[in-house]
MARDREN-446503 format. One record per residue (C-alpha): x, y, z; residue in one letter. Coordinates in steps of 0.02 Angstrom, whole numbers, padded with zeros to 5 digits, always signed. Layout:
residues N
XYZa
...
end
This chain:
residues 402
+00695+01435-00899x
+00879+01460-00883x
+00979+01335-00771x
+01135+01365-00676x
+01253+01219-00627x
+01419+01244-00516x
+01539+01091-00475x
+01685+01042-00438x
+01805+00899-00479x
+01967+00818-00479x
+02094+00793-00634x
+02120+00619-00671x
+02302+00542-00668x
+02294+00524-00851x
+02234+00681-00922x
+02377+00782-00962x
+02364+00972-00987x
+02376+00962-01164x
+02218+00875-01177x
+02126+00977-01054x
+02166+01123-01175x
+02082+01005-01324x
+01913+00988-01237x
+01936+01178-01213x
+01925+01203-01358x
+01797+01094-01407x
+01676+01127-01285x
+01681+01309-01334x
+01612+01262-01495x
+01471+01157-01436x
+01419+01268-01301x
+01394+01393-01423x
+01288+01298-01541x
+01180+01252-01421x
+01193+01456-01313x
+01273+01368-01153x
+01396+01474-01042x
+01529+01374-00971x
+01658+01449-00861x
+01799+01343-00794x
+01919+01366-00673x
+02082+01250-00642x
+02220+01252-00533x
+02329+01123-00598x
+02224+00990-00522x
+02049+01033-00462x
+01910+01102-00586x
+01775+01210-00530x
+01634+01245-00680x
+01486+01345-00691x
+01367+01319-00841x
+01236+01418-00888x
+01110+01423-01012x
+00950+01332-01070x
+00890+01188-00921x
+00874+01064-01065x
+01039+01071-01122x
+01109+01108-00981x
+01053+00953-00895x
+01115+00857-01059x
+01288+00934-01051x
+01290+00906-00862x
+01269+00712-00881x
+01400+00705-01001x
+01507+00782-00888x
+01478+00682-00745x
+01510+00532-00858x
+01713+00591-00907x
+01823+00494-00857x
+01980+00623-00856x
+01929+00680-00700x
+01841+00617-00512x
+01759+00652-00390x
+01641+00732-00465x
+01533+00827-00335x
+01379+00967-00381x
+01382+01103-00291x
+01237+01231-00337x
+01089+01200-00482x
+00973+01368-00488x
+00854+01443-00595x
+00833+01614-00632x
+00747+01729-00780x
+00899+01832-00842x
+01063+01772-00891x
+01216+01798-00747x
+01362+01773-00876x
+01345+01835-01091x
+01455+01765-01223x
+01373+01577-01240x
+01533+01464-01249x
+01680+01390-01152x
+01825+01485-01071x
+01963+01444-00951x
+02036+01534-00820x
+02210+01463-00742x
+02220+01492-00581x
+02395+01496-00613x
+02426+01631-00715x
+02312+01772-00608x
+02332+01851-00461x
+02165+01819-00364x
+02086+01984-00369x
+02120+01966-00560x
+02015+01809-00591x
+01869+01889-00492x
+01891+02051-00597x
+01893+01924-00779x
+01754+01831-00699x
+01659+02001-00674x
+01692+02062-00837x
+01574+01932-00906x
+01440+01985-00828x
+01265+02022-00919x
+01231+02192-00919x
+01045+02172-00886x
+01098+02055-00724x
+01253+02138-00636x
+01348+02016-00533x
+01386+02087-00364x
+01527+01971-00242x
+01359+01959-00112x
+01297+01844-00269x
+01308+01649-00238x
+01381+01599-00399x
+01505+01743-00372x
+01543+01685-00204x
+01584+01503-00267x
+01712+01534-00377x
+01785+01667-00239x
+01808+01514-00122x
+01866+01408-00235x
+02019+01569-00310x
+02056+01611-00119x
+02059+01435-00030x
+02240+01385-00033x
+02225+01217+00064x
+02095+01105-00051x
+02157+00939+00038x
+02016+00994+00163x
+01916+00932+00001x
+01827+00740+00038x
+01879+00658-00109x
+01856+00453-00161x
+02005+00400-00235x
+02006+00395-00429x
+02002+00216-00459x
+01961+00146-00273x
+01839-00016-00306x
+01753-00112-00182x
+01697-00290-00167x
+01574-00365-00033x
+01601-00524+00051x
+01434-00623+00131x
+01462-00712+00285x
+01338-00790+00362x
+01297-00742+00565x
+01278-00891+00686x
+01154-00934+00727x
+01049-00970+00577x
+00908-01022+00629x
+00736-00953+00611x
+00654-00854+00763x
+00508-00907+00832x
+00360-00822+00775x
+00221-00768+00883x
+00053-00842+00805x
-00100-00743+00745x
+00008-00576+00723x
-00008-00474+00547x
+00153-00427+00577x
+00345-00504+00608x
+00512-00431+00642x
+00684-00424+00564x
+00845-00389+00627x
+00951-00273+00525x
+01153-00245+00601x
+01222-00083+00640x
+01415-00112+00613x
+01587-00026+00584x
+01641-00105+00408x
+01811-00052+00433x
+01851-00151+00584x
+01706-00295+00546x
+01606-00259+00712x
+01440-00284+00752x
+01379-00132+00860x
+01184-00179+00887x
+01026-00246+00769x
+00891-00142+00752x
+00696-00217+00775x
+00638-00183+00585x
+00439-00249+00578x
+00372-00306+00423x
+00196-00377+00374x
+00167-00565+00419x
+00206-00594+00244x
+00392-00522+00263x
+00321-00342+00133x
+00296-00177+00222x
+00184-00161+00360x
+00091+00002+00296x
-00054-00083+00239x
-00097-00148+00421x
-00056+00026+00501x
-00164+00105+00387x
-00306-00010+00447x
-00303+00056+00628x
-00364+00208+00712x
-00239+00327+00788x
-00251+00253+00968x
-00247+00077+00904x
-00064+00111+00797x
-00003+00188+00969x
-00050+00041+01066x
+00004-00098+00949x
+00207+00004+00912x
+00207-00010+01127x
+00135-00205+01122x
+00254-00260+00968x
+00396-00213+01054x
+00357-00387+01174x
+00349-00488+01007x
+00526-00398+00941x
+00610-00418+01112x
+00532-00620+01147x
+00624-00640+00939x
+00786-00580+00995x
+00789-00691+01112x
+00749-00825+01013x
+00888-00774+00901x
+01030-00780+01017x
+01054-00564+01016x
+01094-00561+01211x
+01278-00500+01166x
+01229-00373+01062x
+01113-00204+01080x
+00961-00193+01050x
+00875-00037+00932x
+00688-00012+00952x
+00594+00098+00862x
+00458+00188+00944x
+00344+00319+00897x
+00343+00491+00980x
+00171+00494+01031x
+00174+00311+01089x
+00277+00366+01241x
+00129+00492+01276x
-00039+00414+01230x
+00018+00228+01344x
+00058+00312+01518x
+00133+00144+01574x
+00237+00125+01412x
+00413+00146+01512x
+00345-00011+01635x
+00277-00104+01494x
+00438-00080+01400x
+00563-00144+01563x
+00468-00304+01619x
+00478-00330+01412x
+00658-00329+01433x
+00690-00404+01603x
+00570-00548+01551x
+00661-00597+01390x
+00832-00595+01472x
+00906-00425+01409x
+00966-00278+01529x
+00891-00092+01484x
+01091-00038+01455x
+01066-00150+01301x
+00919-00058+01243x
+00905+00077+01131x
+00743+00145+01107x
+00739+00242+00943x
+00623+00414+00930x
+00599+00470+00723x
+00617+00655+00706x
+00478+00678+00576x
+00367+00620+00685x
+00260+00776+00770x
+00262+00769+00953x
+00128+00882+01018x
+00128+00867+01210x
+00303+00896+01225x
+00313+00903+01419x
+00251+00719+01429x
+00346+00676+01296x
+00531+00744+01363x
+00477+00677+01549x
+00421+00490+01477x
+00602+00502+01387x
+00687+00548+01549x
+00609+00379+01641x
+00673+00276+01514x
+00857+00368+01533x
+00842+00335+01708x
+00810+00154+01684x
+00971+00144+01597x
+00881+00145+01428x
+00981+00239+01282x
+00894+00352+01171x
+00926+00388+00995x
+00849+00518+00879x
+00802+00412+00680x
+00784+00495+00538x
+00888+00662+00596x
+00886+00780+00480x
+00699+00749+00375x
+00576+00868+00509x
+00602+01004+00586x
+00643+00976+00759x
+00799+00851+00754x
+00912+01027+00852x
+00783+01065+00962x
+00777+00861+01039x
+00968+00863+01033x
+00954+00990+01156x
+00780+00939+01237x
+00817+00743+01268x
+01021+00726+01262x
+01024+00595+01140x
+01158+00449+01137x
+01140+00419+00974x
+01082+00503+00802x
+01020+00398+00648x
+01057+00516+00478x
+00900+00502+00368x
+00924+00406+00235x
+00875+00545+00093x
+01031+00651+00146x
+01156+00517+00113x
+01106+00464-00042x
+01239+00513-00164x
+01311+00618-00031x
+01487+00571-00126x
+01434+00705-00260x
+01308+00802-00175x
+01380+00988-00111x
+01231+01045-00005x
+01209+00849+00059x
+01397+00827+00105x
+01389+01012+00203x
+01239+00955+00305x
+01310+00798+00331x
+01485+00852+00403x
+01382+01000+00493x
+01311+00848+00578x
+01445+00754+00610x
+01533+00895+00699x
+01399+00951+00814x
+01363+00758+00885x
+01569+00748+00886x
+01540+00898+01010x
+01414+00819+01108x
+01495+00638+01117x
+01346+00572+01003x
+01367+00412+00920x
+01337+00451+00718x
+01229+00299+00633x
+01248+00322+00439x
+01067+00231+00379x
+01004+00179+00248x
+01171+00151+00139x
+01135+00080-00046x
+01318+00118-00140x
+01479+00098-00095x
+01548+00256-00153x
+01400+00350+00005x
+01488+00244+00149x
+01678+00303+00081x
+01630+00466+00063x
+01539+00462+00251x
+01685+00354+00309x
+01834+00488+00242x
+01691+00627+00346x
+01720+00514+00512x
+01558+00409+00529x
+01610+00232+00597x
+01428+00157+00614x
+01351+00100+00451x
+01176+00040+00422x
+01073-00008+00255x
+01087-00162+00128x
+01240-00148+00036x
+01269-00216+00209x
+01136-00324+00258x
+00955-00325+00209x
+00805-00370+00318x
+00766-00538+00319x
+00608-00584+00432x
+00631-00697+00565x
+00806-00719+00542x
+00982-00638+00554x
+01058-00586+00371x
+01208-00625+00313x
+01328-00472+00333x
+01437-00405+00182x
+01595-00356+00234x
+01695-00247+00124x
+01869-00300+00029x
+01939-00176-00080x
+01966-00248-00244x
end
């Protein structure tokens, strides 16, 4: 199976033309021993490569790539597959942008096409390197900085004390912040419930019927709201996470869920009630109408997970949304990630239309909340922050560039 890999990256402050000349050269050698086509274009400071050949070696010459150190920002942009060769003449050459006009480079590019596989400029690989020849303004390009380094700093959140816990439930709650890093603010804490025993509480779902899971999300919202309290969380807001079908199957879920919050001293403005995407909702008319109640109750909504199913646009438009929760999957290593970082910013502009708060979950590396910062998120979620601890509030890790 032949593999095709397209990125682009960033020259390093140290690598000096000379030297990019060198591994030219080099390269050309290896990627003929081993029947690899490698076409790279520079511009005097971005690189775009494609590399073709073998999956096995391309893979093997890919992660020796991404480990180089004369150059950054690193990002993949296409890996495909395909049964005939798109480029002949296994090797290494360089085109400088610099010394063609543009219609030129296409033209060289084209003239290393296979003859079994013509390239056409309708072809995807094609239409890479066109972009990359014809866009004149590449600071639109999200780049980390070459050598930007972060360090985390704990501090603890008052109070400290353990939440009560309600007795003879299999299951507990955490309290996870939702904060801007930049400007060390605390936005809300999301509900997170875990097993009695603080592990994941999948095993006790999976021990209930259907019915029983919908009516013991509604009732564990009492035990999450009567632990907030506990904790001291009336200045903050509130995330709960409900299922879909939850808001259908208890017809007195919105009342259930208001005398919850009036009796443990909160106000529905604090309230978020959070509805996962992936989650099939199958009587959508009850569903939108029990989501209007708790709108009109002053509840806000948010939509978690955007971005795993298939119906995260059609509830932006069905249920107005004040906030949207990225899913997790789509951020990881979004800071080298092509097709991740165009969904993402796709996102990001269409809630920036509709004045919809962006929650970046899930976060793991620093590098994914720079990249998402430089794209305009300001809410951050996930445990390079804070982790879950049950019962109690974590300690939150502020950034401090090092």
């Amino acid at each position: 199976m032949l593999t095709t890999i397209i990125y682009r990256s960033h020259i390093g402050k140290n690598t000096s033309e000379p030297e990019v000349k060198k591994f030219i050269e080099k390269a050309n050698l290896r990627n003929n021993h081993v029947e690899v086509t490698g076409i790279l274009l520079f511009d005097g400071e971005h690189f775009l490569q494609l590399l073709e050949g073998p999956e096995e070696e391309v893979d093997k010459l890919y992660r020796t790539i991404c480990e180089d150190k004369r150059h950054f920002s690193l990002t993949e942009l296409l890996r495909d597959y395909s049964v005939e060769r798109h480029f002949g003449h296994s090797g290494m050459e360089l085109f400088d942008l610099r010394n063609y006009e543009k219609a030129a480079v296409l033209d060289a590019v084209l003239a290393r096409a296979t003859s079994t596989f013509k390239l056409t400029y309708d072809d995807r690989t094609l239409q890479f390197i066109k972009t990359f020849v014809e866009c004149e303004n590449k600071d639109s390009y999200l780049e980390l900085a070459e050598s930007e380094s972060w360090q985390f700093e704990p501090i603890e959140v008052a109070p400290t004390q353990e939440a009560n816990a309600v007795k003879d439930l299999p299951y507990t709650f955490g309290f996870q912040p939702i904060i801007n890093p930049s400007s060390r603010k605390v936005y809300s804490y999301e509900a997170k419930m875990r097993a009695a025993d603080g592990q994941s509480p999948l095993k006790f779902f999976a021990s209930l019927d259907r019915d029983e899971i919908y009516h013991v999300d509604l009732s564990s919202k009492q035990t999450a709201l009567c632990m907030a309290k506990s904790l001291q969380l009336h200045h903050y807001s509130l995330v709960l996470k409900l299922l879909p079908m939850t808001l259908v199957k208890n017809p007195d879920a919105v009342t259930f869920l208001l005398n919850a919050i009036k009796e443990n001293g909160f106000v529905p403005q604090q309230i978020v009630i959070s509805i996962s995407e992936d989650s099939v909702v199958h009587e959508n008319e009850t569903f939108t109408a029990e989501v209007m109640k708790l709108k009109r109750a002053g509840i806000r909504i948010a939509i978690d997970n955007f971005g795993a199913g298939m119906a995260g646009l059609l509830l932006l438009t069905r249920i107005q949304p004040e906030l949207v929760m990225i899913d997790s999957d789509l951020l990881q290593n979004v800071h080298k990630n092509g097709p991740k970082q165009a969904i993402n910013q796709s996102i990001i502009k269409i809630c920036s239309s509709l004045e919809i708060q962006v929650i970046a979950s899930g976060i793991t590396q620093a590098e994914e909340w720079s990249w998402l910062r430089l794209a305009g998120v300001k809410a951050f979620q996930g445990d390079l922050f804070a982790t879950v601890v049950p019962r109690k509030l974590p300690a939150i890790h502020w950034p401090i560039k090092s």
